[in-house]
N, C-alpha and C positions, 0 to 999 in steps of 0.2 A: 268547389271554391268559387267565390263571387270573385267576376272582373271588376274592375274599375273601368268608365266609357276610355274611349280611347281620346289622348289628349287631341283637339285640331290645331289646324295651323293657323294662328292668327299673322295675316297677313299686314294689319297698322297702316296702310294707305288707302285713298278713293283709286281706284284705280279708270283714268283720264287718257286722252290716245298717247300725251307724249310720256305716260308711265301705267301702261297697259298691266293687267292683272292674271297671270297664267292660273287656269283652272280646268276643269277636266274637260269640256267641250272646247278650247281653244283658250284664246285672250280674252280679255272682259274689259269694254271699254265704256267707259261715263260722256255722256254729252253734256253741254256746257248750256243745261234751259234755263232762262232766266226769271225772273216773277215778269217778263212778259210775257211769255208764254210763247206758244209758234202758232206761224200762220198756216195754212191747209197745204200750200207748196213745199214751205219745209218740211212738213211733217210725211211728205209723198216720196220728198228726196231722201226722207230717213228712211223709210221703209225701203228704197232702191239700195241702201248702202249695206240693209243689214241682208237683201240677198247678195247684193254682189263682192261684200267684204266679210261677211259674217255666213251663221248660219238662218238668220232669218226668223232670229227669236229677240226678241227685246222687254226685258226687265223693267219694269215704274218700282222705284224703291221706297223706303217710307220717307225719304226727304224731297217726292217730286221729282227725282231724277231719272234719265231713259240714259237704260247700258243698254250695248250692243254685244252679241254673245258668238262664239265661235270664231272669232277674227284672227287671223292666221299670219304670220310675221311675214308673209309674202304680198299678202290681200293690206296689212298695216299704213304703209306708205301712203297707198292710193286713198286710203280712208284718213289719216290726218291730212291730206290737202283738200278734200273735199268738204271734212267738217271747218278746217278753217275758213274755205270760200262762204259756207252759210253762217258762218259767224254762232259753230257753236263746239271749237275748239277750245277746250280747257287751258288755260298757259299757266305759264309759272308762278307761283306763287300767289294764284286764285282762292279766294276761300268763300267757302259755299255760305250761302245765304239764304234760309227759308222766308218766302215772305206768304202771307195772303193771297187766296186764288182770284180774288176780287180787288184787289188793290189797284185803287184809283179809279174805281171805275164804281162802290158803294157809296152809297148814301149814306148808310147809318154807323158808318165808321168815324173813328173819333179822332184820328190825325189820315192825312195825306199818305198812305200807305208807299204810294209808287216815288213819289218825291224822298221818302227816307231810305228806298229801297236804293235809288240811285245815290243818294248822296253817300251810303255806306260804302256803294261797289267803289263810287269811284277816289274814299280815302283809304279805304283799303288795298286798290290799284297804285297807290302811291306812297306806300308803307313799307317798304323794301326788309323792314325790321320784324316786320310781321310773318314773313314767307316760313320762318322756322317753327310758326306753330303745328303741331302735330296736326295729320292730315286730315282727320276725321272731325277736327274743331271746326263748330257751325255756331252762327248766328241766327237768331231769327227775329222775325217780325211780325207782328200781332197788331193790326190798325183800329181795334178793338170793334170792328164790322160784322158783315155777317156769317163769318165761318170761325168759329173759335178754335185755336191752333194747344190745346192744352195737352193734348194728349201726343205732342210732336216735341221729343227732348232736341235742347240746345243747349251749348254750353253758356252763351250768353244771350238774353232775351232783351226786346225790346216793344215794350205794350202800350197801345195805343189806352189813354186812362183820361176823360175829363179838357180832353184838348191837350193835354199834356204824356210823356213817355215815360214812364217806368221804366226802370236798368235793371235786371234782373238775373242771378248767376244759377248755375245749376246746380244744387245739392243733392241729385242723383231722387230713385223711384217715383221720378215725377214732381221734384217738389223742388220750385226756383224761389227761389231766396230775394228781393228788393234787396238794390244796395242804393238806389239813390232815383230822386226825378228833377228835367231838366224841359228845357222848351225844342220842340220839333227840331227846332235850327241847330238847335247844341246835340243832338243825339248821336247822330255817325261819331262826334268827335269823341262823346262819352262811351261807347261801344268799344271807339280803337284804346282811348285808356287802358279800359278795361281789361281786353285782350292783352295791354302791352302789361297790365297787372298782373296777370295771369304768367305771363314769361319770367315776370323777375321775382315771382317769390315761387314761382316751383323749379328753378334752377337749381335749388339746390334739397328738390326734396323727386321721389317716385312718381309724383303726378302726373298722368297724362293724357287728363282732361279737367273741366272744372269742378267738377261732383269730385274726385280727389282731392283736389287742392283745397275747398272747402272742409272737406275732414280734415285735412292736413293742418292748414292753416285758420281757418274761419272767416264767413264771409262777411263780418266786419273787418278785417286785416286788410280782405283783398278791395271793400270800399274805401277804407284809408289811401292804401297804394294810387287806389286809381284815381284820389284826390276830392273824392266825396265825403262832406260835409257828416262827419260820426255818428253827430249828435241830434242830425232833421229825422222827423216823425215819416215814416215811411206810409203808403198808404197798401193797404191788404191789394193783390191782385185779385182782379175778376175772376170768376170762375166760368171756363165757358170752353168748352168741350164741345168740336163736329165730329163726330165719325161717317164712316164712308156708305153709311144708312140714308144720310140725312141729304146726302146730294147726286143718290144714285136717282134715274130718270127724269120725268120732266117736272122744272120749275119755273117760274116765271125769269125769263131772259138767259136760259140755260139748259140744257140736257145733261147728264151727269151719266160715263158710261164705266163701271169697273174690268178693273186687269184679271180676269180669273187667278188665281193666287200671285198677284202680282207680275203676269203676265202677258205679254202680245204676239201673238206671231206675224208676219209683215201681211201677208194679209188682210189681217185683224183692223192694223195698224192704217192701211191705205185704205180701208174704207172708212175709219174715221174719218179721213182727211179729204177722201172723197165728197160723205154728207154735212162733212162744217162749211156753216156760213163765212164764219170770220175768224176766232184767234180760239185755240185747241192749248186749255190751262192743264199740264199735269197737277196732282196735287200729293200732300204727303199720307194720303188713305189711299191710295194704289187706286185713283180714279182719274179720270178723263173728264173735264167739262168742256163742251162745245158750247161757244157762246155762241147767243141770237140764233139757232137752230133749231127746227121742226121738230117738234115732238115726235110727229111722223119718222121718223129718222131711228127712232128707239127697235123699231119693228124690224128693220133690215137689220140691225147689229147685234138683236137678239138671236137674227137666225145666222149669224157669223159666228156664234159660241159666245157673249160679250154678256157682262153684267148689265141687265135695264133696269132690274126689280128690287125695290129694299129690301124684298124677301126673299130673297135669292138663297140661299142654302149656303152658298159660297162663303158669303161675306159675313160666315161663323167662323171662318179657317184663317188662320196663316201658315203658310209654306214657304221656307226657302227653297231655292231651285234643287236641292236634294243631287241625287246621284243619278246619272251621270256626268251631270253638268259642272258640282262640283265636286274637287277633288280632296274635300275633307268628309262629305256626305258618305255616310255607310246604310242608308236606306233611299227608294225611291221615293221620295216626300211628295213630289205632283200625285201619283199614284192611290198612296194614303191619302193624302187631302181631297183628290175626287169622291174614293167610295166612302170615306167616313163624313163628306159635308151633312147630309140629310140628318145624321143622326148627332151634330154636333150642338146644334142651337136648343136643344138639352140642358145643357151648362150653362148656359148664360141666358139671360132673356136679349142681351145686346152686345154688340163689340165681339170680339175675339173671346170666342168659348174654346177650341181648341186648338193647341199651335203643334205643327208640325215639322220638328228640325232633324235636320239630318246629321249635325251633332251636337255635342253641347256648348255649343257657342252660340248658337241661339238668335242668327244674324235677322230672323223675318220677324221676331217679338221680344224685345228686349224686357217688357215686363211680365206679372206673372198673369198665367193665364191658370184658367180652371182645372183644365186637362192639358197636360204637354206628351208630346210624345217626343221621344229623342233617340235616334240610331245608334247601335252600336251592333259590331259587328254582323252588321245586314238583319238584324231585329230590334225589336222595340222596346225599350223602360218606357215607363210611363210617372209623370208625376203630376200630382195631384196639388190646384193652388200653388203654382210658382211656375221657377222659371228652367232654362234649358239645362242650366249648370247647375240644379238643385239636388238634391240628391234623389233616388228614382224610392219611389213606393212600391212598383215591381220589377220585372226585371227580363229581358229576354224571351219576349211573347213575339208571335210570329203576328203576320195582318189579319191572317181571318179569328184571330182569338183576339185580338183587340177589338176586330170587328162585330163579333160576337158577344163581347161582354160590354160595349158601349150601346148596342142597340139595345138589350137586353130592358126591358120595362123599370129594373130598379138602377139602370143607371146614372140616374141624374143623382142621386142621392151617395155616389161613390167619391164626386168631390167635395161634397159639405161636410 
């Protein structure tokens, strides 16, 4: 008799120190990085917290965020006063904001990236009406410079176009929707609309994100609500796509280091902060940029286990932290994504050829990948062209028969 995977636990929060995330290595907590990124100190003092509160492992998620893993409700205390002293305590009714790794600091960017980044936080700091959006709603920001943010979902975007911002809502598998454009100065204000749009026409429907509420409703409805003008000609967004190919190693005014599947161990972690010169930018491709830093610097962090090379083998995988770490994973997904990298860039010539989740929720690739592999009861389905929750093409194969029929010379042609 065929199983069905086993349902996971969706959890529906970021989990922040003052609402910590229990999972199978302890608590799981979010730090509060901003699109300024952090200095080499702070980043010394992180790695000090994630031994002495955690277990000494630290997560980069696809939105540029650093969790701290294993933190224990004894070790918790000590760790929200220390991240409030560096000023990277999450507080209440914070809402995340992706901006640009280079914001305000590029040249060929077409609005003020850093000045809209601030002017957002800080009307959304003063929006009290806003705290009840559901926890996982994100903004982002696109200064239309030199890293293209396209392939990083948001429920509401905002794109640097022409000197002018594009508003833009999420219609889900990647595809945001223009609902209106405005001048730099009007943008935070048109963003909180937007958001405040978003609350009062899904009150009374299932939505709870904006790619629903679009189906729901349509994102002409939710332009109307948020007081934009119906009937103005919208202009196409850019198309402009970085992956985490394009800023691993050395560039001019940068070194670019990746997370091995999205991860650091504090170690890892203090010798970045050891060889930066100056400000250490997470970013939402699970990379590391050290600005103004020696290229030289790529060769010690190569031999610390660290992504330096576009052609790393690696950065064909995504892996969620799998099992044990968390407590919905029914396979070791670090594991599988070490010995299957070599043969995964097979499937793809670029980006994400195979994703490796430990169940099907799917948290390390939200979209489809060529090869998925997905846990259930400590083996593997595998599907072909989609995504975690798709349905499997087979079913209940252990690692070395995956690993075996992926290496296998006719593999590449088992996802086409």
């Amino acid at each position: 008799m065929t199983m069905a995977p086993l349902p996971p636990t969706i959890k529906g929060w970021c989990p922040d120190a003052l609402h910590p995330m229990e999972t199978g290595d302890g608590l799981l907590v979010r730090l509060r990085v901003t699109g300024e990124g952090l200095t080499a100190s702070t980043c010394a003092a992180i790695t000090h917290l994630a031994r002495q509160c955690g277990n000494g492992l630290i997560d980069l998620t696809q939105r540029g965020n650093l969790q701290l893993r294993g933190v224990t409700t004894a070790t918790l205390p000590d760790l929200t006063r220390a991240l409030n002293e560096l000023g990277l305590l999450e507080h209440e009714g914070m809402r995340h904001v992706i901006s640009p790794p280079f914001a305000g600091s590029d040249a060929t960017a077409c609005i003020d990236g850093r000045t809209l980044l601030r002017d957002l936080e800080a009307r959304l700091a003063v929006a009290p009406d806003l705290r009840i959006l559901p926890g996982k709603f994100c903004f982002l920001i696109d200064d239309g410079g030199r890293s293209g943010l396209d392939g990083v979902a948001a429920d509401i975007r905002l794109v640097g176009h022409e000197g002018r911002v594009i508003l833009a809502v999420n219609a889900g598998n990647g595809m945001p929707i223009p609902v209106g454009t405005v001048d730099l100065s009007d943008a935070a204000d048109a963003a909180i609309a937007l958001a405040r749009a978003f609350l009062k026409l899904a009150e009374h429907t299932p939505a709870r994100r904006m790619d629903q509420l679009v189906k729901e409703a349509g994102a002409k409805a939710i332009a109307r609500t948020a007081g934009f003008a119906s009937e103005a000609a919208l202009p196409s967004l850019p198309i402009r796509k970085t992956e985490a190919v394009d800023v691993i190693g050395a560039h001019e005014g940068f070194i670019g280091v990746g997370a091995p599947f999205g991860r650091f161990d504090a170690t890892q972690l203090e010798m970045l902060a050891s060889v930066a010169n100056q400000r250490l930018q997470p970013t939402p491709w699970r990379t590391m940029l050290l600005l103004d830093t020696n290229p030289s610097a790529l060769q010690t962090l190569e031999r610390a286990g660290l992504i330096v090379s576009p052609n790393d083998a690696r950065l064909a995988v995504a892996a969620c932290p799998g099992k044990p770490a968390c407590a919905s994973a029914q396979i070791d997904t670090l594991l599988a994504a070490q010995q299957l990298s070599g043969a995964a860039r097979q499937f793809a010539a670029a980006g994400i050829a195979l994703h490796v989740s430990g169940c099907s929720k799917g948290c390390a690739h939200a979209a489809n990948a060529p090869v998925t592999l997905v846990g259930r009861d400590s083996a593997y389905d595998i599907v072909f062209d989609g995504r975690a929750d798709a349905e499997p093409h087979l079913r209940g194969l252990q690692l070395s028969e995956v690993a075996a029929m992926l290496q296998a010379p006719s593999a590449g042609r088992l996802a086409s």
